[in-house]
ROSE-387706 format. One record per residue: residue number from 1; residue in one letter; y negated, x, z of N, C-alpha, C in turn. Coordinates in Angstrom, 3 decimals, padded with zeros to 6 digits, m for minus. Each point is the difference from the previous one (the first is absolute). Example, Ala and Ser with C-alpha at 12.3 -4.5 7.8 and 13.67 -1.06 7.14 Angstrom:
+-----+------+----------+----------+----------+----------+----------+----------+----------+----------+----------+
| seq | type |     n.py |     n.px |     n.pz |    ca.py |    ca.px |    ca.pz |     c.py |     c.px |     c.pz |
+-----+------+----------+----------+----------+----------+----------+----------+----------+----------+----------+
|   1 |    A |  005.690 |  013.190 |  007.800 | m001.190 | m000.890 |  000.000 | m001.200 |  000.900 |  000.000 |
|   2 |    S | m001.050 | m000.350 | m000.720 | m001.190 |  000.820 |  000.060 | m001.090 | m000.770 |  000.730 |
+-----+------+----------+----------+----------+----------+----------+----------+----------+----------+----------+
END
This chain:
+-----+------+----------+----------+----------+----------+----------+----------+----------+----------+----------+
| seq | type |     n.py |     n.px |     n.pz |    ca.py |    ca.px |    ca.pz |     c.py |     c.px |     c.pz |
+-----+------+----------+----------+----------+----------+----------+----------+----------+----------+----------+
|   1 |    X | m028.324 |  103.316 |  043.070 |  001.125 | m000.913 | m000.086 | m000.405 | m001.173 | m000.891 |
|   2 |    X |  000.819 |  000.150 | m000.965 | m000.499 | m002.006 | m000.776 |  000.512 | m001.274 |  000.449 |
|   3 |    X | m001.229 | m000.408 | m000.276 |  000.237 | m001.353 |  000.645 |  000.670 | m001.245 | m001.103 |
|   4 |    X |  000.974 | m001.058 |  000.911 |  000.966 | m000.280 | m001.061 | m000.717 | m001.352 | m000.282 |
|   5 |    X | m000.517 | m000.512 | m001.084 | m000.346 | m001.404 | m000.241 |  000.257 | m000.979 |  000.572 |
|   6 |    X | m001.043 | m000.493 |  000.901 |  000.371 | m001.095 |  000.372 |  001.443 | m001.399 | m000.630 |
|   7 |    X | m000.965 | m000.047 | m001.204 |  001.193 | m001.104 | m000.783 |  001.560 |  000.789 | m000.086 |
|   8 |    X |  000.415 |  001.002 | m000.319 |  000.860 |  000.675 |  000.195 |  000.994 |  000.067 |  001.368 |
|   9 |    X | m000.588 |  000.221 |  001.185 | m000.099 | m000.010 |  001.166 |  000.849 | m001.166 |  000.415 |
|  10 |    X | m000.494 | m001.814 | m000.595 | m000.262 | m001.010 |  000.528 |  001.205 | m000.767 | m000.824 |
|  11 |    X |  000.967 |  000.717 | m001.033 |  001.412 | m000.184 | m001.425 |  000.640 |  000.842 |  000.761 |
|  12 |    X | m000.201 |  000.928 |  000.714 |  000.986 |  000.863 |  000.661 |  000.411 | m001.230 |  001.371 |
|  13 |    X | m001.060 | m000.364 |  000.568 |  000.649 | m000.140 |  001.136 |  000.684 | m002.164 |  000.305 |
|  14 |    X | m000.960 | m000.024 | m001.217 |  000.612 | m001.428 | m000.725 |  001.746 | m000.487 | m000.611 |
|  15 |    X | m000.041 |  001.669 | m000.274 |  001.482 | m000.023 | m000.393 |  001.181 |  000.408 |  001.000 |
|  16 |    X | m000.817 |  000.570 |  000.724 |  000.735 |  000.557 |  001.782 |  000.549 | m001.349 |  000.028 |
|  17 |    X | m001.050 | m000.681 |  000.372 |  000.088 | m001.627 |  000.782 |  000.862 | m000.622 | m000.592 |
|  18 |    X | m000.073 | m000.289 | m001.268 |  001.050 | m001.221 | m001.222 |  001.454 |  000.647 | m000.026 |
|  19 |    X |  000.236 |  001.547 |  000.477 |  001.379 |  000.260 |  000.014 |  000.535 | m000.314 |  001.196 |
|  20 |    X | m000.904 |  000.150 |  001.817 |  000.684 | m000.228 |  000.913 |  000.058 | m001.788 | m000.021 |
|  21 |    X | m001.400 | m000.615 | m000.221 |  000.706 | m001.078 |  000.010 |  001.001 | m001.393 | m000.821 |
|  22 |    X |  000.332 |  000.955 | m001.355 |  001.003 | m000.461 | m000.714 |  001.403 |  000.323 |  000.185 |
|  23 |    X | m000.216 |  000.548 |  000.858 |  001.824 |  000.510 |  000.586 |  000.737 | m001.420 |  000.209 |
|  24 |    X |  001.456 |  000.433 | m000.454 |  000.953 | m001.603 |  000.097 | m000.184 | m000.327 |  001.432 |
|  25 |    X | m000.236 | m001.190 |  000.314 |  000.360 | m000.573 |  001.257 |  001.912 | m000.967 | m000.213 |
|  26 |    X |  000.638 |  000.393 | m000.944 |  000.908 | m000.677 | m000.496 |  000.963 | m000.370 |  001.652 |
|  27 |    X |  000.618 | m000.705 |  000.363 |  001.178 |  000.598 |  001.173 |  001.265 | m000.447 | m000.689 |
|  28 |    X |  000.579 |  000.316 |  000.793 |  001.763 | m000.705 |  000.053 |  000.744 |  000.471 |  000.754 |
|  29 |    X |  001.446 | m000.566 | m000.045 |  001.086 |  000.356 |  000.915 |  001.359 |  000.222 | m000.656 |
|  30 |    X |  000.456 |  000.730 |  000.328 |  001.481 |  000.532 | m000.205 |  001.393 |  000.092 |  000.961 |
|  31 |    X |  000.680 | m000.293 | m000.750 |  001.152 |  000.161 |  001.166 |  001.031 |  001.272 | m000.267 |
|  32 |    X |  001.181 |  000.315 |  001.231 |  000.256 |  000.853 | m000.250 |  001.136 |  000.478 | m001.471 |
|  33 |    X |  000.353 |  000.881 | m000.062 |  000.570 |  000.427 | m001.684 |  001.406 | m000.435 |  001.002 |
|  34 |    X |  000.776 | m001.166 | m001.442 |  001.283 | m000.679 |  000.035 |  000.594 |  000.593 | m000.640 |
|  35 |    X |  001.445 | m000.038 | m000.193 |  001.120 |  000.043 | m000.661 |  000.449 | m001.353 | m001.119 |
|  36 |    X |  000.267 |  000.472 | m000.976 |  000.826 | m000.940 | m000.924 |  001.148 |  000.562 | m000.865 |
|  37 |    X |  001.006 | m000.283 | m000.161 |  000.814 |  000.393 | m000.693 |  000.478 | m000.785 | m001.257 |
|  38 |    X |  000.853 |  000.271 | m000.779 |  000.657 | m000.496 | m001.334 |  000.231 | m001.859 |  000.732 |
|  39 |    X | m000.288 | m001.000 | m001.149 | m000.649 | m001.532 |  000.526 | m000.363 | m000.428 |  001.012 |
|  40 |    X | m000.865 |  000.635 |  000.458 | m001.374 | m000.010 |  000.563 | m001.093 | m000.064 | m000.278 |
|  41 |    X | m001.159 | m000.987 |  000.645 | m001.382 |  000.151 | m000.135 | m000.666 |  000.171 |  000.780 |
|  42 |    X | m001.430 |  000.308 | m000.132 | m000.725 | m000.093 |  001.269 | m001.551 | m001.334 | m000.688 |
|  43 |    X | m000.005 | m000.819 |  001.403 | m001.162 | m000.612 | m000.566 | m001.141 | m000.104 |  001.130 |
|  44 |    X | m001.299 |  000.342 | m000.770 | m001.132 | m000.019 |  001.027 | m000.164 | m001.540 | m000.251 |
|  45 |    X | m000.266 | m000.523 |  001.462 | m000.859 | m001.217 | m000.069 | m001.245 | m000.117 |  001.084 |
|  46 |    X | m001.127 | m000.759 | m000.815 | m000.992 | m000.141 |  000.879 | m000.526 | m001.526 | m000.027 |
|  47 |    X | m000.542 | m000.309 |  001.021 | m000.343 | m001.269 |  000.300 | m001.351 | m000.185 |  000.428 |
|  48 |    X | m001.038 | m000.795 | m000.909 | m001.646 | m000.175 |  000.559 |  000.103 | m001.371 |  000.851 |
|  49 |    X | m000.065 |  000.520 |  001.851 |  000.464 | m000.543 |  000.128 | m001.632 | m000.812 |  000.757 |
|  50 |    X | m001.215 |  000.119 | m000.858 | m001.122 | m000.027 |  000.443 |  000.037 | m002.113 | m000.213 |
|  51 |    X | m000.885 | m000.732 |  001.143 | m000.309 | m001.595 | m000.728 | m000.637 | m000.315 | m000.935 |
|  52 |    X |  000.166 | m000.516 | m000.875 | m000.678 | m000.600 | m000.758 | m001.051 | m000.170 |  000.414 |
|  53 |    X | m001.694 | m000.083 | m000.117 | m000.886 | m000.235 | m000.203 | m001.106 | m000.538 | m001.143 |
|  54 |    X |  000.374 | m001.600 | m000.212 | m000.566 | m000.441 | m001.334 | m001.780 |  000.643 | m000.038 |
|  55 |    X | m000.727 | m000.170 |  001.226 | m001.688 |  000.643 | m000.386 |  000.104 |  001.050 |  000.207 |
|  56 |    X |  000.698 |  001.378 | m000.542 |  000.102 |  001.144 |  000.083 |  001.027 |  000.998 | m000.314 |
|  57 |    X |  000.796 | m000.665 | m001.354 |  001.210 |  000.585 | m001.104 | m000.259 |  001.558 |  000.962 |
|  58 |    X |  001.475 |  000.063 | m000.472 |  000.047 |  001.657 |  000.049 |  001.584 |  000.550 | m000.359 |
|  59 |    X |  000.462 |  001.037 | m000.406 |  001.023 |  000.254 | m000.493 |  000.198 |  001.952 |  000.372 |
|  60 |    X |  000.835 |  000.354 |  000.166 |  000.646 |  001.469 |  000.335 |  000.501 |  000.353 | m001.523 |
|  61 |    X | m000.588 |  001.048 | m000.898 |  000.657 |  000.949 | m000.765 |  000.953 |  000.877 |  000.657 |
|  62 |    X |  001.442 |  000.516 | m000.081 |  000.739 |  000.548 |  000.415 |  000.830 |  000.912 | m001.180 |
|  63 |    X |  000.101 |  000.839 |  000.072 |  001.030 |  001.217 | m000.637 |  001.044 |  000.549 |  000.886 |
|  64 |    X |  001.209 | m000.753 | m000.703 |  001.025 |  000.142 |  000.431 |  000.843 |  001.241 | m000.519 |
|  65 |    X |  000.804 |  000.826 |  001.015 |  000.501 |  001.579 | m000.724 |  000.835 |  000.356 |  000.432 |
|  66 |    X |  000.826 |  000.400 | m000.741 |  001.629 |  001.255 |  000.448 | m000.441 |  001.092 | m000.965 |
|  67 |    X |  000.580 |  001.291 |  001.392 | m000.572 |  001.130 | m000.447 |  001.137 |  000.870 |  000.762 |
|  68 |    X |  000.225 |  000.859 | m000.884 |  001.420 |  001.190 |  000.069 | m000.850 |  000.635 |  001.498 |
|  69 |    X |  001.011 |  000.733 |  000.799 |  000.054 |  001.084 |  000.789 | m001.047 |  000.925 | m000.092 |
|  70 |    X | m000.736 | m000.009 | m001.382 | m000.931 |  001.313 |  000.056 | m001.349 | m000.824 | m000.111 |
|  71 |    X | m000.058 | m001.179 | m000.175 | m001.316 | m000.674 | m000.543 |  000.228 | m000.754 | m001.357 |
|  72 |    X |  000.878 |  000.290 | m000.066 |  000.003 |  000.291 | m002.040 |  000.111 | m002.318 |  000.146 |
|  73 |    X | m000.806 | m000.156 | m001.176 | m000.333 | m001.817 |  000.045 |  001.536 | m000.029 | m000.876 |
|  74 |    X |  000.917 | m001.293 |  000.650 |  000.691 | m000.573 | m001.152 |  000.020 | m001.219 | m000.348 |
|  75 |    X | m000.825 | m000.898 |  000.585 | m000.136 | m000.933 | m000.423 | m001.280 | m000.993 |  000.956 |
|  76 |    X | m000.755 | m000.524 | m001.047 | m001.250 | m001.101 |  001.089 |  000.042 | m001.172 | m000.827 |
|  77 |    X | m000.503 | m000.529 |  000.486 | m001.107 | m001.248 | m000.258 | m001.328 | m000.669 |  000.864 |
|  78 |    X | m000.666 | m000.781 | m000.500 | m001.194 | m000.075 |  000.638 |  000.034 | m001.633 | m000.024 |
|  79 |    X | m000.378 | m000.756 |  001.227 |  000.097 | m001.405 | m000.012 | m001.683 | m000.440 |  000.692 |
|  80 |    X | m000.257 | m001.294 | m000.290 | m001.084 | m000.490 |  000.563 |  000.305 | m001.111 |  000.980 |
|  81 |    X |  000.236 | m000.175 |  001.307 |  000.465 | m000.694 |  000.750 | m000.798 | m000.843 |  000.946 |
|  82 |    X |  000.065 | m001.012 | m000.596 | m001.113 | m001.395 |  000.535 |  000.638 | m000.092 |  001.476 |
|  83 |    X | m000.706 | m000.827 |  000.864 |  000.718 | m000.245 |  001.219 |  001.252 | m000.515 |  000.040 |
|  84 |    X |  000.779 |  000.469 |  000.901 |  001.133 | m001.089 | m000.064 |  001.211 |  000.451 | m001.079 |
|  85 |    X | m000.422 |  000.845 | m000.939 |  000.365 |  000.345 | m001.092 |  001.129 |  001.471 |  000.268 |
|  86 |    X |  001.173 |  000.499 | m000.914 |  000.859 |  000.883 |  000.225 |  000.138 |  000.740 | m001.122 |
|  87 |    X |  000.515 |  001.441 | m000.130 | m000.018 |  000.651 | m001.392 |  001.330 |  001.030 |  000.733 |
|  88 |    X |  000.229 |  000.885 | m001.277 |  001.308 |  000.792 |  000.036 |  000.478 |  000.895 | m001.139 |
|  89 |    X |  000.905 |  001.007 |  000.644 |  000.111 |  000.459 | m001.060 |  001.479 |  000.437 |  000.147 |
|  90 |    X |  000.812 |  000.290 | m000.719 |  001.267 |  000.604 | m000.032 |  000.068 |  001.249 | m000.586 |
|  91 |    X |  000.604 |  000.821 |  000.653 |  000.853 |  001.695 | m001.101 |  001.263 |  000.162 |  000.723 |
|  92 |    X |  000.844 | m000.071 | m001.387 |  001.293 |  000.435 |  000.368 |  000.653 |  001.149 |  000.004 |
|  93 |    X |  000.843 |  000.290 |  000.399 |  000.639 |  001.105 | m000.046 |  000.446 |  000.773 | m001.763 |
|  94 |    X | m000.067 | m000.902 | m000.691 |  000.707 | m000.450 | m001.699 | m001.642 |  001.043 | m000.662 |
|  95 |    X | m000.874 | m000.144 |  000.701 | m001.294 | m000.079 | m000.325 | m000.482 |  001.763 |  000.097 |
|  96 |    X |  000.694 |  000.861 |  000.823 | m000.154 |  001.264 |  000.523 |  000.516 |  001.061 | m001.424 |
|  97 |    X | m000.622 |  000.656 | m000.229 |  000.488 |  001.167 | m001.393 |  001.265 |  000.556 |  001.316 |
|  98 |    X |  000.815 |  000.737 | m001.028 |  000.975 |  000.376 |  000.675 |  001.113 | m000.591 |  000.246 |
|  99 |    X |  001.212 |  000.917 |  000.816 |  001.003 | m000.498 |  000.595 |  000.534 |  000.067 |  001.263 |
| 100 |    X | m000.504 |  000.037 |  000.440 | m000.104 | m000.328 |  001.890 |  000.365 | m000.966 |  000.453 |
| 101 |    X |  001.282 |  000.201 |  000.602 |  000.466 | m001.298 |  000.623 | m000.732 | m000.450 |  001.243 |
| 102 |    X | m000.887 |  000.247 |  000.513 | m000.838 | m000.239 |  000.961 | m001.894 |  000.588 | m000.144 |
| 103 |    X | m001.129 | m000.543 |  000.343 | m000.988 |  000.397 |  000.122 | m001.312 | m000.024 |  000.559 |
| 104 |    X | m001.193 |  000.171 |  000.580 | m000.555 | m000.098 |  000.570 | m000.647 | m000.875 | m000.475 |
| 105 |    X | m000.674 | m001.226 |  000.309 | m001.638 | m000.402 | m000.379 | m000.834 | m000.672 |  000.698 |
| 106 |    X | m001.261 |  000.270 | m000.241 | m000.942 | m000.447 |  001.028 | m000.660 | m000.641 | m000.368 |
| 107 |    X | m000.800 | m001.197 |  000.785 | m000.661 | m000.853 | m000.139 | m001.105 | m000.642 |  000.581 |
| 108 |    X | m001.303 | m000.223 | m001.351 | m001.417 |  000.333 |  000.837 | m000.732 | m001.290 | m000.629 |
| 109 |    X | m001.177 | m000.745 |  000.845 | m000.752 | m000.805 | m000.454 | m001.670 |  000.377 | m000.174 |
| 110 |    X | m000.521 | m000.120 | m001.007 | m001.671 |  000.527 |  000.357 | m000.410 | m001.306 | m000.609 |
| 111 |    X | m000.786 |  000.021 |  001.195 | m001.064 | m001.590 |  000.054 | m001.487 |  000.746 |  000.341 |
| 112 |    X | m001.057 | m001.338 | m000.295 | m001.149 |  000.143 |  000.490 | m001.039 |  000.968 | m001.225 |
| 113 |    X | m001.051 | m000.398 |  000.428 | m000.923 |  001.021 | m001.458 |  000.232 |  000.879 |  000.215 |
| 114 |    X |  000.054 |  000.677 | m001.510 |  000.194 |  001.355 | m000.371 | m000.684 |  000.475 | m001.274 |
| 115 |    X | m001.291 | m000.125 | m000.263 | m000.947 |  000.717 | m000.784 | m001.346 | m000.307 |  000.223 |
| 116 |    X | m000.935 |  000.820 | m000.092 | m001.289 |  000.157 | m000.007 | m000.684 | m000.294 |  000.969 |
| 117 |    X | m000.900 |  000.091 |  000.096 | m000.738 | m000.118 |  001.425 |  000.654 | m000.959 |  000.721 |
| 118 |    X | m000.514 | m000.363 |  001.218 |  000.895 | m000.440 |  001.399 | m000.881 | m001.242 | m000.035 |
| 119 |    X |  000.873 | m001.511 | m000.457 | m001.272 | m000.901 |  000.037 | m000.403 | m000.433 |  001.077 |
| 120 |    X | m001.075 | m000.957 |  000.449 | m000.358 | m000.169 |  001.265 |  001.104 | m000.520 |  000.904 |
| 121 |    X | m000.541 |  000.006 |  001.572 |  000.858 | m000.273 |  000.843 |  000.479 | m001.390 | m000.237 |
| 122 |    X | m000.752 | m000.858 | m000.769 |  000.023 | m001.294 |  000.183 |  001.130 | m000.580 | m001.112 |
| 123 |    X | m000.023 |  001.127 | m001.489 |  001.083 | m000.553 | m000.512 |  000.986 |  000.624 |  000.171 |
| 124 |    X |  000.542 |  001.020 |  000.938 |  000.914 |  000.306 |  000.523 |  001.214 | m000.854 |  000.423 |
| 125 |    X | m001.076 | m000.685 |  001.307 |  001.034 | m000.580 |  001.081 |  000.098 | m001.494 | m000.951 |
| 126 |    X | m000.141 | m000.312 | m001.350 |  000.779 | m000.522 | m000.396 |  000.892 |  000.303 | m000.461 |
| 127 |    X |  000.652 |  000.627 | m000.232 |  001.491 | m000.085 | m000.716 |  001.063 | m000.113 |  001.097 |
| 128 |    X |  001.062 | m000.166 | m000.869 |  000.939 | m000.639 |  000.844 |  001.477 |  000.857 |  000.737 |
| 129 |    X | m000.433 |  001.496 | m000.402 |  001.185 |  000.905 |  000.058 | m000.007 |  000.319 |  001.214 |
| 130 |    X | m000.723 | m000.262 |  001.156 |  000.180 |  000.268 |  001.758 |  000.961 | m000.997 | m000.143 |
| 131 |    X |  000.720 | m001.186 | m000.604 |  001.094 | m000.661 |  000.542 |  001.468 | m000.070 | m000.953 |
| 132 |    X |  000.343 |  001.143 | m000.709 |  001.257 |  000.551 | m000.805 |  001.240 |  000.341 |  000.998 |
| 133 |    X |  001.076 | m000.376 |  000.345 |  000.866 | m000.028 |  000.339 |  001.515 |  000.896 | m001.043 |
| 134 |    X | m000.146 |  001.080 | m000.107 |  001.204 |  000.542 | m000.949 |  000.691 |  000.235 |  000.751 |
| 135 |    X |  001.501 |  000.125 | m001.042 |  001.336 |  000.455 |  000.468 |  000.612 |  000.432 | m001.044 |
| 136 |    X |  000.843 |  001.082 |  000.413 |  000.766 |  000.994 | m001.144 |  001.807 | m000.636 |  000.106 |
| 137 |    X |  000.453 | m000.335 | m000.619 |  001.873 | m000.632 | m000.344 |  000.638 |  001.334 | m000.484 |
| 138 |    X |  000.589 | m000.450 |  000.532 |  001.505 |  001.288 | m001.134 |  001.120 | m001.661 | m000.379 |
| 139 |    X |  000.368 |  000.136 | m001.036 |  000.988 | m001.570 | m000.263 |  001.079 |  000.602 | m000.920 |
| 140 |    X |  000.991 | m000.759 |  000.128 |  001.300 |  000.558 | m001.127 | m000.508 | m001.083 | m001.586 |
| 141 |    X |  000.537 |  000.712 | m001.252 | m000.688 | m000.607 | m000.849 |  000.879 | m001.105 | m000.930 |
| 142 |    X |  000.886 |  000.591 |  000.596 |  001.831 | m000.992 | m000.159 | m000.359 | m001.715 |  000.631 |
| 143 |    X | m000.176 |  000.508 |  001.289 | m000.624 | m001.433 |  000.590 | m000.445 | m000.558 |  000.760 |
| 144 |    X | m001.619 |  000.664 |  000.381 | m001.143 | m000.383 | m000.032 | m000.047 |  000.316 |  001.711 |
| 145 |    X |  001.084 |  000.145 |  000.659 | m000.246 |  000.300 |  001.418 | m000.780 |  001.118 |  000.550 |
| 146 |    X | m000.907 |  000.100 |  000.728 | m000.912 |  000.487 |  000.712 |  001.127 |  001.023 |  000.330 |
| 147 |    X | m000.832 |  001.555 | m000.139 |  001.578 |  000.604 |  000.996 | m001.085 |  000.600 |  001.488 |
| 148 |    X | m001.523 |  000.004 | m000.328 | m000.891 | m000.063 |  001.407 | m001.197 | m000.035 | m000.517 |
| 149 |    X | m000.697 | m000.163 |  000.995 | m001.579 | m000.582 | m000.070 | m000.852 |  001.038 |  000.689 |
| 150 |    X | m000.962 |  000.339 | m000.430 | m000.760 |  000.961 |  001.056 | m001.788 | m000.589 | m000.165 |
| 151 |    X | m000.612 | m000.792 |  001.028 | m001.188 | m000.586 |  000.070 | m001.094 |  001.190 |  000.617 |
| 152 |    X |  000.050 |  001.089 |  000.693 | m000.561 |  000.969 |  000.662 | m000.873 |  000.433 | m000.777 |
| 153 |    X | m001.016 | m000.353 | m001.146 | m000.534 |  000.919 | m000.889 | m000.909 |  000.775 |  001.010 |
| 154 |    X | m000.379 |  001.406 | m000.380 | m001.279 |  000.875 |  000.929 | m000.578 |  000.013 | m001.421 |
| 155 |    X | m000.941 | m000.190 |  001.031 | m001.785 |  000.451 | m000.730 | m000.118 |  001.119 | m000.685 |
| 156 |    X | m000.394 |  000.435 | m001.786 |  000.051 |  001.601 | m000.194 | m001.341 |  000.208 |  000.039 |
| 157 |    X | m000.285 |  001.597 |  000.066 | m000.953 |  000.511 |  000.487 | m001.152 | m000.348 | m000.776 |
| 158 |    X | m001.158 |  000.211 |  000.187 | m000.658 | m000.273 | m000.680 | m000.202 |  000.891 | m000.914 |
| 159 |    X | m000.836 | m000.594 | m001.397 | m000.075 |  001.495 | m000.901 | m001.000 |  000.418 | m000.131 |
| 160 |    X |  000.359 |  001.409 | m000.085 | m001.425 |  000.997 |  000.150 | m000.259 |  000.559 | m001.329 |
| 161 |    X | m001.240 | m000.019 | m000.835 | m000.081 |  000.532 | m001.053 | m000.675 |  001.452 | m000.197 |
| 162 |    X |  000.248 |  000.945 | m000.636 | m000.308 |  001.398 |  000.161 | m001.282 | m000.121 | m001.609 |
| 163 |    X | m001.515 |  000.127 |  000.509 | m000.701 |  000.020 | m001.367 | m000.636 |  001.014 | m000.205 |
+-----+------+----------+----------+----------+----------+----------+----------+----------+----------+----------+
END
């Protein structure tokens, strides 16, 4: 039987390691898939709703998203939200390919790191996205009235990467 080189051996199992522990730790939350029809919008809002801390800044990256019935993305943005601080996004109905007088869309937030290794515990529990407060609107676009509010976001799953 041959024996496999040590150094060989030691890139194999180096690279084991750097793939399990570079997996996204990204999270977020979503709410459930709304309705909008012809002047209509839907708007995600989120709120950092963490204190200020002058000896110890900290701020929440957030990606904000509406996404069709199947997954399919139609629209994001990405905000950096100091304490105290609010971001948002709007998609309208005007905004959908097609002609559908009515349609589904859903709406998702991903906060928190999301690339490369997992930094320590310590700069973790600084950031500020354990205190984000979102809510999903449906509003008429004629004039500006709320037609409901839904604050319930659930937690999405976590993601699993296949390497």
């Amino acid at each position: 039987m041959p024996l496999v080189p040590v150094g060989r051996l030691v890139s194999l199992l180096a690279l084991a390691l750097a793939a399990l522990v570079s997996a996204p730790a990204q999270t977020g939350s979503g709410f459930p898939v709304v309705g909008i029809a012809a002047g209509q919008s839907a708007r995600i809002n989120v709120l950092n709703a963490a204190r200020p801390d002058p000896a110890n800044p900290t701020s929440c990256n957030v990606t904000l998203q509406f996404m069709d019935t199947n997954g399919k993305l139609l629209k994001q943005t990405a905000v950096n939200l100091q304490p105290g601080a609010g971001g948002g996004l709007d998609f309208g109905w005007a905004e959908l390919p097609g002609n559908d007088l009515r349609t589904e869309v859903r709406a998702v937030l991903l906060f928190g790191y999301s690339g490369g290794a997992n930094p320590p515990a310590a700069i973790l529990q600084q950031s500020a996205c354990g205190y984000l407060v979102p809510s999903l609107e449906v509003y008429d676009n004629g004039t500006g009235r709320t037609s409901f509010i839904l604050t319930d976001a659930k937690a999405l799953p976590p993601v699993t990467s296949v390497q």
